[in-house]
KEMIKE-224593 format. One line per 5 residues: number of its first residue (from 1); for each residue x, y, z of C-alpha. Coordinates in Angstrom, 3 decimals. Example, Ala and Ser with C-alpha at 12.3 -4.5 7.8 and 13.67 -1.06 7.14 Angstrom:
<sites>
1 = 12.300 -4.500 7.800 | 13.670 -1.060 7.140 $
</sites>
This chain:
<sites>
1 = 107.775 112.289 82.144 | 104.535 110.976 81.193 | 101.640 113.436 81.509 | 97.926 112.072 81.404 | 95.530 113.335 79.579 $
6 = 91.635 112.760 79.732 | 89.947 113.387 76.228 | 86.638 114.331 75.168 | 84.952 112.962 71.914 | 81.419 114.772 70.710 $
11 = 79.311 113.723 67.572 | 75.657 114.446 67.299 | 73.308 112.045 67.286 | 71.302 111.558 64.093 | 73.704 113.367 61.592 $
16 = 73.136 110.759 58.872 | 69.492 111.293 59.335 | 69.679 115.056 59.105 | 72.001 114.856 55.985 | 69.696 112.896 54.047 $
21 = 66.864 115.087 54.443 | 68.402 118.474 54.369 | 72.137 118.646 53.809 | 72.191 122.652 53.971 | 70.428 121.965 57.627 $
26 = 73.005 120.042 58.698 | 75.848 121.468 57.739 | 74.803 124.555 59.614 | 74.015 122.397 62.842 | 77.556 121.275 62.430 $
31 = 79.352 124.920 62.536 | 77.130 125.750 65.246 | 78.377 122.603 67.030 | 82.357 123.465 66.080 | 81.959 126.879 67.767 $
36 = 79.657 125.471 70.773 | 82.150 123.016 71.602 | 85.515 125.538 70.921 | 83.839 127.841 73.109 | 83.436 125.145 76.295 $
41 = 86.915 123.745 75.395 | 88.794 126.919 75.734 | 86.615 127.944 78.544 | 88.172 124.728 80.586 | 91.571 124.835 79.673 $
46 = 91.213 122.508 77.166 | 92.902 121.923 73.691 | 90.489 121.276 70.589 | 92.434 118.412 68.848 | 90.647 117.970 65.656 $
51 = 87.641 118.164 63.735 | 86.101 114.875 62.019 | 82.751 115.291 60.318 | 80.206 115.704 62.669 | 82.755 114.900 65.575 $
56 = 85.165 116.743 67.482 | 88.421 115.591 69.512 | 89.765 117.205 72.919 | 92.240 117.354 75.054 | 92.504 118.144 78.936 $
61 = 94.833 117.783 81.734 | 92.764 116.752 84.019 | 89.501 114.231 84.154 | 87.373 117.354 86.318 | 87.866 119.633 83.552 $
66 = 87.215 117.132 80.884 | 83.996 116.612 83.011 | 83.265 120.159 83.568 | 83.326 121.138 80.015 | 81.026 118.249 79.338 $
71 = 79.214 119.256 81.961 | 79.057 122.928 80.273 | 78.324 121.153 76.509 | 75.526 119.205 77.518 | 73.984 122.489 78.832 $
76 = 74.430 124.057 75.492 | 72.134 121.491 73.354 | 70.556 124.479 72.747 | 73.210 125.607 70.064 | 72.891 122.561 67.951 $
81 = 69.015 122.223 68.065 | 67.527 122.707 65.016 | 64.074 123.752 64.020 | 61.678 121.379 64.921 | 64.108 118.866 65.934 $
86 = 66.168 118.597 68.930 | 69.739 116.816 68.339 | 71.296 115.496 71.097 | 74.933 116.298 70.926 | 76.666 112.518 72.448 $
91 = 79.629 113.033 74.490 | 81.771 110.730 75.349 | 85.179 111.225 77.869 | 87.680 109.186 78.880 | 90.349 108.320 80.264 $
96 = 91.172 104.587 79.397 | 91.252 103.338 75.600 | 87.146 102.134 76.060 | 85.503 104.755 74.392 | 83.078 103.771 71.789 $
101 = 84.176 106.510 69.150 | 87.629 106.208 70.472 | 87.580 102.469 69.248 | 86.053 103.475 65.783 | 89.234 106.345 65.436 $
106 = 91.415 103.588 66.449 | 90.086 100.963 64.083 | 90.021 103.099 61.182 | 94.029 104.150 61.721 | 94.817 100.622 61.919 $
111 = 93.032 99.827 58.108 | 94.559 102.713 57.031 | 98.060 100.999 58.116 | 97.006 97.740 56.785 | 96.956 96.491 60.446 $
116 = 93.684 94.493 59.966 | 93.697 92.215 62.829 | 93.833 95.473 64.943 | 91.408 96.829 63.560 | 89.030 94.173 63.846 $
121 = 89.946 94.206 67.103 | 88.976 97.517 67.927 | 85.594 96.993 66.584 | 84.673 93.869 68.151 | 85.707 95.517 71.045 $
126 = 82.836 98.393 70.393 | 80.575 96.348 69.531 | 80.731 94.189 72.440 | 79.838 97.565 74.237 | 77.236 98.434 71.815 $
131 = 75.901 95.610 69.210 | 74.116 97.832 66.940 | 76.574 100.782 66.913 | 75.992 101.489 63.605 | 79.927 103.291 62.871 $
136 = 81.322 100.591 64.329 | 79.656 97.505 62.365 | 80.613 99.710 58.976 | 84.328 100.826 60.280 | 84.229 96.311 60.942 $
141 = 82.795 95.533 57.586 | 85.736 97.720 55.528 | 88.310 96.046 57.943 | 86.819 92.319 56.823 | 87.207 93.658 53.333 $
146 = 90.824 94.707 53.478 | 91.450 91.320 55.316 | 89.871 89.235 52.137 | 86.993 87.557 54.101 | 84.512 89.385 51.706 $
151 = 81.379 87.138 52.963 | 81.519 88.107 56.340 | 81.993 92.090 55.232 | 78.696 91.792 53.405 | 76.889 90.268 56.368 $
156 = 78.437 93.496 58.337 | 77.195 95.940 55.604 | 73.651 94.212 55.025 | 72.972 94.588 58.750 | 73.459 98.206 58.418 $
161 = 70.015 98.902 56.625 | 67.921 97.287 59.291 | 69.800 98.619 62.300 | 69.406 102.354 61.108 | 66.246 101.911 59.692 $
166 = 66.990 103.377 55.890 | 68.220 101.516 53.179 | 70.495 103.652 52.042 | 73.144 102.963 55.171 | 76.613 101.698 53.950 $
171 = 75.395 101.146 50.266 | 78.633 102.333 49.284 | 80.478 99.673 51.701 | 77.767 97.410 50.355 | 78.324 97.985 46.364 $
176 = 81.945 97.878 46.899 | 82.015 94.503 48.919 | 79.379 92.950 46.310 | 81.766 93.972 43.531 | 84.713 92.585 44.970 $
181 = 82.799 89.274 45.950 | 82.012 88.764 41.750 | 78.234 89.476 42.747 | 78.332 92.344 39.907 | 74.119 92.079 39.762 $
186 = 73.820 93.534 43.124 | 77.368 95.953 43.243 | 75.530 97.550 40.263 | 71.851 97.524 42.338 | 73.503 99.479 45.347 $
191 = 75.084 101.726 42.579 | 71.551 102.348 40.929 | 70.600 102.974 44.420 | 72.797 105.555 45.266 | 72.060 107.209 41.802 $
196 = 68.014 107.000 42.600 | 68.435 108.907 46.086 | 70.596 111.548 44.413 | 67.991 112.226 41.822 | 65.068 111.951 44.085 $
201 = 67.388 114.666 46.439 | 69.188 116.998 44.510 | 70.881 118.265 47.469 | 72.016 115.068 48.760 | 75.437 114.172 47.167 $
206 = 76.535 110.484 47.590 | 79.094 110.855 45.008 | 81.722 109.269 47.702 | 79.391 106.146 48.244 | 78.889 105.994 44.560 $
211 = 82.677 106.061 43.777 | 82.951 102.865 46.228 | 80.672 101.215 43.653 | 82.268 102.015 40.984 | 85.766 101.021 41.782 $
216 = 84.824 97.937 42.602 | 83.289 97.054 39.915 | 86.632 98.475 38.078 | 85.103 101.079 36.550 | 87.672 103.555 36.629 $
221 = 86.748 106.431 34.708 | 83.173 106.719 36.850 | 84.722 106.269 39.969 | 87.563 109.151 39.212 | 84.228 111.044 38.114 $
226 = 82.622 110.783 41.479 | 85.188 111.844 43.205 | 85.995 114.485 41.789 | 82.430 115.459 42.210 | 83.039 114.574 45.723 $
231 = 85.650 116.906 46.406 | 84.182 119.846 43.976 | 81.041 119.491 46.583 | 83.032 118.608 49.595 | 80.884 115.804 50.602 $
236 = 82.268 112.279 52.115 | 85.512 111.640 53.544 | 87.766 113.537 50.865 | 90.653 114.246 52.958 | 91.159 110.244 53.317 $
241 = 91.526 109.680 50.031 | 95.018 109.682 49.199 | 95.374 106.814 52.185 | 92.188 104.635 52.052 | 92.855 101.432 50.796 $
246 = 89.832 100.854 48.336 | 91.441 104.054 46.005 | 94.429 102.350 45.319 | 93.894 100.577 42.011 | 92.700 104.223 40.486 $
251 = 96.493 105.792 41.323 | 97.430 105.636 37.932 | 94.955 107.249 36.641 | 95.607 110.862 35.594 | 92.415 111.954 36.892 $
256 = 93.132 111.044 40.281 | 96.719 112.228 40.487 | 94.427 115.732 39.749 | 92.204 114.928 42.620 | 95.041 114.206 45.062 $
261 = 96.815 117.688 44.399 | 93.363 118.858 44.933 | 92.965 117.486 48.629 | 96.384 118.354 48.829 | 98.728 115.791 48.582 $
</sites>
């Protein structure tokens, strides 16, 4: 018997923002959202699925409660305003496969299955919802990567700067692209990049992004480096890393076999 089930999805708008300028900031706005949103769940007879960044996945058995504890969240902005600045937290429910953050989940399962084509389809489908939805367009630019058709992912990526106003938006997708593409001059640019924003911001660790550059450009040793980095400061992605594509060429490296016991796997 088929049951169905109306979900939730949460992120908080302007998270990338935040991180740049004061990671410490945002990391407590995100535990403040975790326990905001667990509270509201639970109080609605919901189940809290998972945890994803800045995001958060739900489950309900029926749309009103769904509703109701978005309802209840909304009214709560209060516990993931920060000083100064008031973060919306986005919610999004549904009960059809149209969800914009749904669509980005969805895409990025499919890369990770090397089922391209669906991904891309999942993207184009957000972005015919949204244009400039900024996940979506970076989520779409890895997919054109893992399909080969490297001009069109650095059309996706370049976009990226302009649409969230700072040029530091998918450098990482952007360096790794470039690399792949032969265009070493500018892989190594969006590397430099990276490198000049962590040094201008102590506190703001790109090692993941810089990793990306680095492995396209083959150099191995770095990009273990980074990563390891990444995982010592717990920044970026890190549990994805024993499935996403782009770390594949750095398996034999002993260095990485170390960083996949240390994410567990």
């Amino acid at each position: 018997m088929r049951q169905l089930t109306a979900i939730m999805f949460t992120d908080i708008v302007g998270f990338t923002s935040l991180m740049q300028e004061d990671e410490a900031r945002a990391k407590a706005v995100v535990l403040r959202h975790r326990e905001s949103v667990t509270r509201s769940v639970e109080a609605h007879q919901g189940e809290l699925l998972q945890f994803y960044g800045d995001g958060t996945l739900s489950g309900f058995k029926s749309a009103v409660q769904a509703v109701e504890c978005a309802i209840a969240l909304k009214g709560r902005s209060e516990d993931v305003r920060d000083i100064g600045r008031q973060l919306e937290v986005d919610t999004v429910m549904e009960v059809d496969p149209l969800s914009l953050v749904n669509l980005i989940q969805l895409a990025r399962s499919y890369s990770l299955a090397n089922r391209f084509d669906d991904g891309l389809s999942a993207t184009e489908k957000a972005l015919e919802f949204s244009p400039s939805f900024c996940p979506a367009i970076e989520i779409s630019g890895h997919v054109l990567v893992g399909m080969g058709r490297l001009d069109e992912a650095i059309e996706m990526f370049e976009s990226l700067p302009r649409l969230g106003h700072d040029r530091f938006e998918g450098a990482g997708g952007r360096g790794y692209a470039y690399a792949l593409a032969g265009r070493t001059d500018e892989a190594r640019a969006m590397g430099a990049l990276l490198e000049q924003k962590m040094r201008e911001q102590p506190d703001m660790a790109l090692h993941y992004d810089l990793a990306m550059v680095h492995v396209g450009l083959r150099n191995d040793d770095d990009a273990v480096a980074c990563l390891e980095n990444a995982v010592e400061s717990r920044t970026g992605p890190v549990l994805w890393i024993p499935v996403e594509p782009h770390w594949r060429p750095l398996r034999p490296h002993p260095g990485f076999q170390q960083i996949l016991q240390a994410v567990g796997r």
